[in-house]
Backbone bond lengths (Angstrom), bond angles and torsions (degrees), N, CA, C in turn:
res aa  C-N    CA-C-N  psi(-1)  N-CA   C-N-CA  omega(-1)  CA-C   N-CA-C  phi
1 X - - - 1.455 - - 1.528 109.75 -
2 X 1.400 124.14 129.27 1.280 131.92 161.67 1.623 109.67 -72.81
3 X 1.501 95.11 114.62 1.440 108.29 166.92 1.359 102.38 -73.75
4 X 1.720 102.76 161.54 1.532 139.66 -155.58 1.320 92.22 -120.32
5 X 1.802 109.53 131.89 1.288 115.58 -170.61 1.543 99.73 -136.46
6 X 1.573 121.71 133.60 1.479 109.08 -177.36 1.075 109.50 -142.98
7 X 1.387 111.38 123.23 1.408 126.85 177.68 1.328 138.73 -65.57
8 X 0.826 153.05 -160.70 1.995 144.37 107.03 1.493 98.34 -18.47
9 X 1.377 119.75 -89.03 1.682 122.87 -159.10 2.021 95.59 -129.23
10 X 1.262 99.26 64.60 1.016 86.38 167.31 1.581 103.04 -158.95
11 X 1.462 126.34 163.07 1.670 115.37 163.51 1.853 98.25 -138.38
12 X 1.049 101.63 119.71 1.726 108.79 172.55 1.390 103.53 -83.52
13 X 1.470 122.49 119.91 1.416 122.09 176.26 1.532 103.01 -127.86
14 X 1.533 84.75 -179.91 1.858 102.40 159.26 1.573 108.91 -60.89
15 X 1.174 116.07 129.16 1.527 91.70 155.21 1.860 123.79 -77.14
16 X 1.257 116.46 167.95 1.078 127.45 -135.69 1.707 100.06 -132.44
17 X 0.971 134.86 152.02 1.789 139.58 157.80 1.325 101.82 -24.23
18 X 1.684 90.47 -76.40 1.820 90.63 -168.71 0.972 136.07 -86.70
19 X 1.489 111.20 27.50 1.824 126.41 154.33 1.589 113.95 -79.15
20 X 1.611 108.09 1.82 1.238 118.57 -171.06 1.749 113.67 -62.23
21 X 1.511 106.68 -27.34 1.759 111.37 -156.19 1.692 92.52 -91.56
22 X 1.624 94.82 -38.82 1.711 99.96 164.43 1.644 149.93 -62.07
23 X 1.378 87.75 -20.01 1.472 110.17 174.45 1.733 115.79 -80.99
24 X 1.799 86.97 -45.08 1.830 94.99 -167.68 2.006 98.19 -77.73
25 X 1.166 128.09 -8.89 1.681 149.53 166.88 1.255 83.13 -62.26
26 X 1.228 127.09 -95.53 1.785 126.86 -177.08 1.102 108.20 -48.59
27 X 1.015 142.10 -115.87 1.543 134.68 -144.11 1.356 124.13 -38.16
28 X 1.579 98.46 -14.14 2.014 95.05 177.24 1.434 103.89 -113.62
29 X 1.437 116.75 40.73 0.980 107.48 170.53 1.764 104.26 -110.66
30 X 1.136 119.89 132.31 1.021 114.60 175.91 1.386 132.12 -53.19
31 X 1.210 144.52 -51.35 1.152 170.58 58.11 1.811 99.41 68.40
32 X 0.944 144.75 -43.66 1.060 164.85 169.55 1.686 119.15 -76.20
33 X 1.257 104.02 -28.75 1.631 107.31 -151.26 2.037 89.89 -118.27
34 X 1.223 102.08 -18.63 1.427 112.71 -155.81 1.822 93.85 -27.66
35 X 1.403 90.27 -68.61 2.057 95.94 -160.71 1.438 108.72 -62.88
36 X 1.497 120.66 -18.80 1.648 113.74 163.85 1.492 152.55 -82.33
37 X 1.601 86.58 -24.53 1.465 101.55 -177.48 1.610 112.19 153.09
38 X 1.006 101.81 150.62 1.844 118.27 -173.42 2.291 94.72 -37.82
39 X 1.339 72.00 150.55 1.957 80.72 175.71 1.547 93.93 -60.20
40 X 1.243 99.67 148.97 1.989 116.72 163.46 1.065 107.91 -104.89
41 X 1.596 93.95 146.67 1.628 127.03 -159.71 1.632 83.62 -77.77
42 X 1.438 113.23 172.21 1.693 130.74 171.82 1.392 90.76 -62.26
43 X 1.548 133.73 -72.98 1.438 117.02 -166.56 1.773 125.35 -61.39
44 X 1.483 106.94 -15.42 1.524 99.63 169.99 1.508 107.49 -86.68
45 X 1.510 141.15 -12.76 1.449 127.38 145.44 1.121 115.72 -49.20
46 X 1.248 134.47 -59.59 1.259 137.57 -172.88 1.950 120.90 -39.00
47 X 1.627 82.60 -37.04 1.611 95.62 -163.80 1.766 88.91 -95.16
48 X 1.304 126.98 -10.38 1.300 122.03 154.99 1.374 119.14 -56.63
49 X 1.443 97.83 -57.72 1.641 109.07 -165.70 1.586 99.16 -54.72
50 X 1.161 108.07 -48.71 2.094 103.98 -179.57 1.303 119.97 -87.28
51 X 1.337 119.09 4.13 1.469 117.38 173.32 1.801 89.62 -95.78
52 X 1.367 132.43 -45.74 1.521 120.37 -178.20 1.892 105.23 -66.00
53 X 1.271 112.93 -41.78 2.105 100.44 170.25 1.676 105.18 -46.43
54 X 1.681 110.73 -57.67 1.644 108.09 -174.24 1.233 115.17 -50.52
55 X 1.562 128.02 -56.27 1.369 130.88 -170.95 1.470 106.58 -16.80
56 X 1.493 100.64 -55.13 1.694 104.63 -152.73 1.744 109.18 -72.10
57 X 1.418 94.37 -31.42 1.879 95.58 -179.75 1.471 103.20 -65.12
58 X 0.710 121.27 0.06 1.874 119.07 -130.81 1.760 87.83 -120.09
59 X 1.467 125.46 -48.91 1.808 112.42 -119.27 1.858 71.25 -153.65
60 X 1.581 135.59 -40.17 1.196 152.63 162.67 2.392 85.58 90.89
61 X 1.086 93.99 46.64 1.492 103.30 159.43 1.548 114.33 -179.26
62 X 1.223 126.65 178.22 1.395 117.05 -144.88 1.412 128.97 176.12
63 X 1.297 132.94 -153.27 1.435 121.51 -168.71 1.269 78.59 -141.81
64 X 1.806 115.49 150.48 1.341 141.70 -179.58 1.583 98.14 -123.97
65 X 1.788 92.22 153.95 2.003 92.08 -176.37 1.876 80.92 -102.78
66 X 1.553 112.19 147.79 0.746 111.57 117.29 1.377 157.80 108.39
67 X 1.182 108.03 -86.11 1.880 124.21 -143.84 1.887 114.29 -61.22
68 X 0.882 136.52 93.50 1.513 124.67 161.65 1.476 109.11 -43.36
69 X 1.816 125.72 103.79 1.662 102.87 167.99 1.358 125.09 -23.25
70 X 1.421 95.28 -75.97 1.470 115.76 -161.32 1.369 130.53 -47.44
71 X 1.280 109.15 -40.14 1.373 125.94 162.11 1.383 121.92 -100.50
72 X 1.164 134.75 -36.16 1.249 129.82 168.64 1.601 112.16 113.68
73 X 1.517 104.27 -1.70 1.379 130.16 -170.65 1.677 104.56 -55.76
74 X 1.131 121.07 144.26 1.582 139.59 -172.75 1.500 105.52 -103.03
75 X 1.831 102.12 83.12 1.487 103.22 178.80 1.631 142.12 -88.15
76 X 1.427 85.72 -12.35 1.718 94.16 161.95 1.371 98.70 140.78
77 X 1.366 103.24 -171.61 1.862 102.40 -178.27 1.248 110.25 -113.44
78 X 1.342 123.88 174.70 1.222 142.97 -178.38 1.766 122.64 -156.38
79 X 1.196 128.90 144.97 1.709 106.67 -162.94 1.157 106.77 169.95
80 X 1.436 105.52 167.42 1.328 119.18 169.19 1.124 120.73 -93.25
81 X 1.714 148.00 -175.08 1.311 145.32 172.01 1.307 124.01 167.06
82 X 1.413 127.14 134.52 0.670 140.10 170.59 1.642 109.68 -110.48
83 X 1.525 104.97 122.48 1.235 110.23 -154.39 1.699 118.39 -132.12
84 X 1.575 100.47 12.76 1.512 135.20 -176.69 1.815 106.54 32.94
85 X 1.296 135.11 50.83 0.814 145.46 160.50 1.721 112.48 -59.81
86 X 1.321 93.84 130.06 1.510 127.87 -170.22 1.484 109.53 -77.17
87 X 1.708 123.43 114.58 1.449 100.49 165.98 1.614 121.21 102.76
88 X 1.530 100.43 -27.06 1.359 119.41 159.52 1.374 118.35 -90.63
89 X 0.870 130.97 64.11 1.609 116.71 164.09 1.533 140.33 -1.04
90 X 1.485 90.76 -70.42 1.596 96.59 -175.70 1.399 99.28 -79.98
91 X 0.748 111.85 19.77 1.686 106.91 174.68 1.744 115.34 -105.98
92 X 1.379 114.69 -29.47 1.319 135.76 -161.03 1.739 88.95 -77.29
93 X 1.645 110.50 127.67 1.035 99.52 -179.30 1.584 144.21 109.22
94 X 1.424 92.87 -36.06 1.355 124.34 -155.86 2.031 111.44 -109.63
95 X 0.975 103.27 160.52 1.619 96.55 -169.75 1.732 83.10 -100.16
96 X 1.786 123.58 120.57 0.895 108.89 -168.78 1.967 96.14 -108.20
97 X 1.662 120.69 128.24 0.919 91.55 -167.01 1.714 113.20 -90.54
98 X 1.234 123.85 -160.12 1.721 119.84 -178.69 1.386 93.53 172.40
99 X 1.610 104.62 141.54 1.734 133.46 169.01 1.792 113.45 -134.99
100 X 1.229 105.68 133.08 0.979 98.83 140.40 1.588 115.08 -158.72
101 X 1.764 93.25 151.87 1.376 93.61 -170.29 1.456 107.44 -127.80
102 X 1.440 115.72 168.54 1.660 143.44 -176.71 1.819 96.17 -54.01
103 X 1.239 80.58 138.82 2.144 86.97 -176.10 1.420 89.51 -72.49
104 X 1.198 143.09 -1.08 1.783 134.48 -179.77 1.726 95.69 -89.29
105 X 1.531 124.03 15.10 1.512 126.54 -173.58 2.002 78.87 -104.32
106 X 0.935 137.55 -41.43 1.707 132.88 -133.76 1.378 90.86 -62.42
107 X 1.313 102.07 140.11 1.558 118.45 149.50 2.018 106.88 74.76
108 X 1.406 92.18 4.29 1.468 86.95 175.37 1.997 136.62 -119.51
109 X 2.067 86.31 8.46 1.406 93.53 155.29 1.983 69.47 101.65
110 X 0.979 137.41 -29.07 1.850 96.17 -160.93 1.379 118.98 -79.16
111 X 1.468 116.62 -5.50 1.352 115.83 142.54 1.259 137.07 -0.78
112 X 1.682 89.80 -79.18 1.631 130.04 -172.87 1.555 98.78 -69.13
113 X 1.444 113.28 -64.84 1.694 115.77 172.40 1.706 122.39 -31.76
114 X 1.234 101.38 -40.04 1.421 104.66 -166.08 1.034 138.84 -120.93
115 X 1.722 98.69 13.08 1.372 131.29 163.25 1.538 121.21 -103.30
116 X 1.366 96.43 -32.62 1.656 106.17 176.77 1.661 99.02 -85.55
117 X 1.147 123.44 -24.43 1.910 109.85 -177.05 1.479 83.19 -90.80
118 X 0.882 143.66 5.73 1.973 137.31 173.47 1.646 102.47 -75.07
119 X 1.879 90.36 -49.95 2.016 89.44 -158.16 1.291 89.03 -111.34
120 X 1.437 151.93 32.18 1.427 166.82 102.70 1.616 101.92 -30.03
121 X 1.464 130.45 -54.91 1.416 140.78 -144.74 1.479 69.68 -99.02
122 X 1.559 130.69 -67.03 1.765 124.38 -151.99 1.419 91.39 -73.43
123 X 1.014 161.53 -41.74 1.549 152.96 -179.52 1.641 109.83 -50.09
124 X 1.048 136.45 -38.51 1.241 148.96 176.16 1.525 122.24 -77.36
125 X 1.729 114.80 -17.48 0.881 122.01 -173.91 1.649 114.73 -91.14
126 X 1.718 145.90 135.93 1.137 124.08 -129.05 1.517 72.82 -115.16
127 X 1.546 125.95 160.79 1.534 121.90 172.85 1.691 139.55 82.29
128 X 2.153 95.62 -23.17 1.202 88.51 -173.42 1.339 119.99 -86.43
129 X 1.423 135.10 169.25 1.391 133.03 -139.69 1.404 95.40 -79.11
130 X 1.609 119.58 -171.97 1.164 108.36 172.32 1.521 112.11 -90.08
131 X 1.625 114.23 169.94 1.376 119.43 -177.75 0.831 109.74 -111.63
132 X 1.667 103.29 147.48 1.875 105.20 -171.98 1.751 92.54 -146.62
133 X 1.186 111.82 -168.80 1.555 108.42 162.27 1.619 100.98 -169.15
134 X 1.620 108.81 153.08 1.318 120.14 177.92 2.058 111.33 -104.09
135 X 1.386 99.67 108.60 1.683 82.84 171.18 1.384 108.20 -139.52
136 X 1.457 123.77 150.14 1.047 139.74 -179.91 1.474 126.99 -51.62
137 X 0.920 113.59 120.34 2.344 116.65 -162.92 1.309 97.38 -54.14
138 X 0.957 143.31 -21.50 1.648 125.30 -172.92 1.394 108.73 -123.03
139 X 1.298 108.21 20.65 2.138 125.50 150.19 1.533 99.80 -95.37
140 X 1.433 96.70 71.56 1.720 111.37 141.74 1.351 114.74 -28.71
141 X 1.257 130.55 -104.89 1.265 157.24 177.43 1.798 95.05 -12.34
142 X 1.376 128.43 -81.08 1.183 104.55 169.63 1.248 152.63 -85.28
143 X 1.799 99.44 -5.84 1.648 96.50 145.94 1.539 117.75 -48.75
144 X 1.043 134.54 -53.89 2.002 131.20 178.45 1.291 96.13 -56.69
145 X 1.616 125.24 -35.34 1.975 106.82 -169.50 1.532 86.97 -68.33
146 X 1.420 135.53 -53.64 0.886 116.19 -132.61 1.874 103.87 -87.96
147 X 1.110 132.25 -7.44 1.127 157.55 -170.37 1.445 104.95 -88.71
148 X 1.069 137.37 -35.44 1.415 167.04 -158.81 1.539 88.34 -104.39
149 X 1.358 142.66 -48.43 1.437 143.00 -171.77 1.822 118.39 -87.98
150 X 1.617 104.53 -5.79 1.008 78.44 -157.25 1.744 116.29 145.92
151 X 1.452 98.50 -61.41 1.637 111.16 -159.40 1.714 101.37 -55.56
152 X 1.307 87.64 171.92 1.708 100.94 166.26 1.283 99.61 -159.38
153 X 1.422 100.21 151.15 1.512 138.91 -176.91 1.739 96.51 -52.04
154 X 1.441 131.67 110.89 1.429 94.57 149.48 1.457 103.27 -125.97
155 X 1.153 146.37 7.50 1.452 131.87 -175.72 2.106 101.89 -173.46
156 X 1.447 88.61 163.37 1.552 85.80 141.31 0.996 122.62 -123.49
157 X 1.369 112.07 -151.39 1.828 103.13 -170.03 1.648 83.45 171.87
158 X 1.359 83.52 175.65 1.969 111.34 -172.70 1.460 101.87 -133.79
159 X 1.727 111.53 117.48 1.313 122.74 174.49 1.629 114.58 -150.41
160 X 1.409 90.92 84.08 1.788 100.52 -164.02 1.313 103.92 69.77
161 X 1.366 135.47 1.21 1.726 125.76 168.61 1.514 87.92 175.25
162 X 1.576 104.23 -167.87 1.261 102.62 -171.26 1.855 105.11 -88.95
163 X 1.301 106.05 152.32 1.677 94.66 175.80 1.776 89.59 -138.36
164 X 1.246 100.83 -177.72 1.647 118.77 -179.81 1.247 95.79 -130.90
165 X 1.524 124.77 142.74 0.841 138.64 -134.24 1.766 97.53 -148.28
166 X 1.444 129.34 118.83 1.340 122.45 -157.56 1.965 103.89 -148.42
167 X 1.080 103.20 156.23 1.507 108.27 175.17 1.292 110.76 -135.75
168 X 1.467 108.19 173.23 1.871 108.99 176.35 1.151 106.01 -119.31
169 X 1.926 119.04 115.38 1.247 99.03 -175.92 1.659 111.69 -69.85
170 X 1.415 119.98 174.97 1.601 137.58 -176.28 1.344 119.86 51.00
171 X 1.750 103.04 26.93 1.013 105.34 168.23 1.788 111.21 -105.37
């Protein structure tokens, strides 16, 4: 079961079916996807949307959609993962975390909201691996989230381009 996480203005959920039209809106948007990877087709959302439900049966942590309270608006994901990547080390093993959210998030802090109630929920949790995360050197925006959370610099590396490669210590 995906635990329920609630913010000030935020609700971390399961994602859901009908986050489906919202998800495949984000991820194929270019603009959004730039520092991760080519826009996704409708069927690689799809296989998002059920690879983030499995995570949690699977790994017992996971990726949350989302939720704007107030509106009910479908703001993007945020999560943990284990994603058995080849070649990375510090990654193997490790709860790797990752967000991304709707450019209607910029400049208004839910970043910060919904990344810190992410590793708020994984800090509390007794056993889970350590957390690290992989992001691309010229993703500003979440190099500072992630710097702001916690992370540290430990390497680079090559994964379909160049990425930076970071952990949290005492985690």
């Amino acid at each position: 079961m995906t635990p329920v996480l609630m913010t000030e203005r935020l609700l971390l959920r399961a994602h859901r079916r009908d986050d489906f039209p919202a998800m495949t809106a984000l991820w194929s948007d270019p603009d959004v996807v730039r520092h991760i990877r080519p826009p996704s087709t409708t069927e690689e959302c799809w296989h998002r949307l059920l690879r983030y439900r499995g995570l949690w049966d699977v790994l017992g942590f996971g990726y949350w959609a989302v939720e704007e309270r107030e509106t009910g608006a479908f703001l993007g994901d945020v999560g943990l993962a284990d994603f058995a990547r080849p070649g990375l080390g510090e990654l193997e093993g490790a709860a790797e975390a990752g967000w991304v959210l709707s450019p209607t998030t910029r400049g208004r802090g839910i970043g910060d909201e919904a990344v810190g109630a992410m590793l708020a929920w994984a800090d509390a949790q007794p056993g889970l691996p350590p957390i690290v995360a992989m992001i691309a050197p010229e993703n500003g925006p979440s190099l500072r989230l992630a710097a702001r959370h916690g992370f540290r610099f430990v390497r680079a590396a090559n994964h379909g381009g160049p990425v930076h490669l970071f952990d949290r210590p005492g985690t």
